[in-house]
C-alpha positions as CSV (number, residue, x, y, z in Angstrom):
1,X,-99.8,23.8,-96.5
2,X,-103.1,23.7,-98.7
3,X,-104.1,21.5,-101.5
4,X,-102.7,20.9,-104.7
5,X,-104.4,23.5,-107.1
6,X,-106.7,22.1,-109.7
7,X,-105.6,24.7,-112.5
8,X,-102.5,25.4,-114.2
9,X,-100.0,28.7,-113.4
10,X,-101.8,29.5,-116.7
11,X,-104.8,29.2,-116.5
12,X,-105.1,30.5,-112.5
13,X,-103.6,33.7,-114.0
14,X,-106.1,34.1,-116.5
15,X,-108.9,33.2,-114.1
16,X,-107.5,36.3,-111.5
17,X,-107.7,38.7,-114.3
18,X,-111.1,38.1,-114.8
19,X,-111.3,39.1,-110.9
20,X,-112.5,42.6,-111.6
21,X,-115.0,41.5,-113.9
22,X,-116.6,39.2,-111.7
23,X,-116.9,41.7,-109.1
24,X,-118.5,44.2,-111.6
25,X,-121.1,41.7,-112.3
26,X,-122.1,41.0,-108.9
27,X,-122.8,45.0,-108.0
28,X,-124.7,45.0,-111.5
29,X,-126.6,41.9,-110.5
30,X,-125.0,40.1,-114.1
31,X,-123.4,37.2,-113.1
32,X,-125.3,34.7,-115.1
33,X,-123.7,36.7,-118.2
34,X,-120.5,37.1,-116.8
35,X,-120.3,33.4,-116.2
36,X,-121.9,32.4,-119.5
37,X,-118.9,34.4,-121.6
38,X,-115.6,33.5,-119.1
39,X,-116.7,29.6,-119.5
40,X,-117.4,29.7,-123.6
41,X,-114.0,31.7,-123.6
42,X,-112.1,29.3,-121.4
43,X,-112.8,25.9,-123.4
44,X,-112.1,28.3,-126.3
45,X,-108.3,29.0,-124.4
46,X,-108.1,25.2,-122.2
47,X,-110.2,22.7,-124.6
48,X,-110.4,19.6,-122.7
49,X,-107.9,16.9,-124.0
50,X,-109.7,13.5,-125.8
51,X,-110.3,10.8,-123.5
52,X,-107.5,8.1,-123.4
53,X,-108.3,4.3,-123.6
54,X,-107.8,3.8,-119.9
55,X,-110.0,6.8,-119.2
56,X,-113.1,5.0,-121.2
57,X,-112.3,1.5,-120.1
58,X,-112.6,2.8,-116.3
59,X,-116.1,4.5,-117.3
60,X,-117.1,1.3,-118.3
61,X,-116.8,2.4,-122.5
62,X,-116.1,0.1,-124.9
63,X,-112.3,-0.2,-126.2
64,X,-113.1,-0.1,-130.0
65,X,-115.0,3.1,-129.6
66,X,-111.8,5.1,-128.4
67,X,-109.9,3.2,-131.4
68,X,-112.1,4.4,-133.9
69,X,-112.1,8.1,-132.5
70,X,-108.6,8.0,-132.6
71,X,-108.4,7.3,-135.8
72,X,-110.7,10.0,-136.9
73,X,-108.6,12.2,-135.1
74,X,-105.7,11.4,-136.8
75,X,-107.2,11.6,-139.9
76,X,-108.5,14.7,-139.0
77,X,-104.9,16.1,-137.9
78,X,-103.3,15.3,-141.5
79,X,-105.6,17.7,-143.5
């Protein structure tokens, strides 16, 4: 029994269909390219989500700071 996986059913899919791709790019030596375009178009598909108050308070950030973000965002959301 392996591992928990570290990607969604989602996102694992999309990552095997850039399988072919990958392997193109090796044989035509242009993996730095390859990589450079799947990783701008995967934050473009699976942004990141914002960092919660616990998240910042464990990295040793300061609690205000993810108040006033939040509020930003909220702002933000409304327009």
């Amino acid at each position: 029994m392996g591992r928990k996986p570290w990607t969604t059913k989602k996102e694992r899919e999309w990552l095997s269909d850039r399988i072919p791709a990958f392997q193109q790019a090796q044989t035509e030596d242009s993996t730095k390219e390859f990589f450079e375009k799947v990783i701008g178009e995967w934050y473009d598909l699976f942004p990141l989500p914002p960092p919660t108050e616990a998240g910042i308070l464990k990295a040793g950030g300061e609690a205000q700071a993810i108040h006033v973000l939040k509020e930003k965002q909220d702002a933000v959301s409304f327009l």
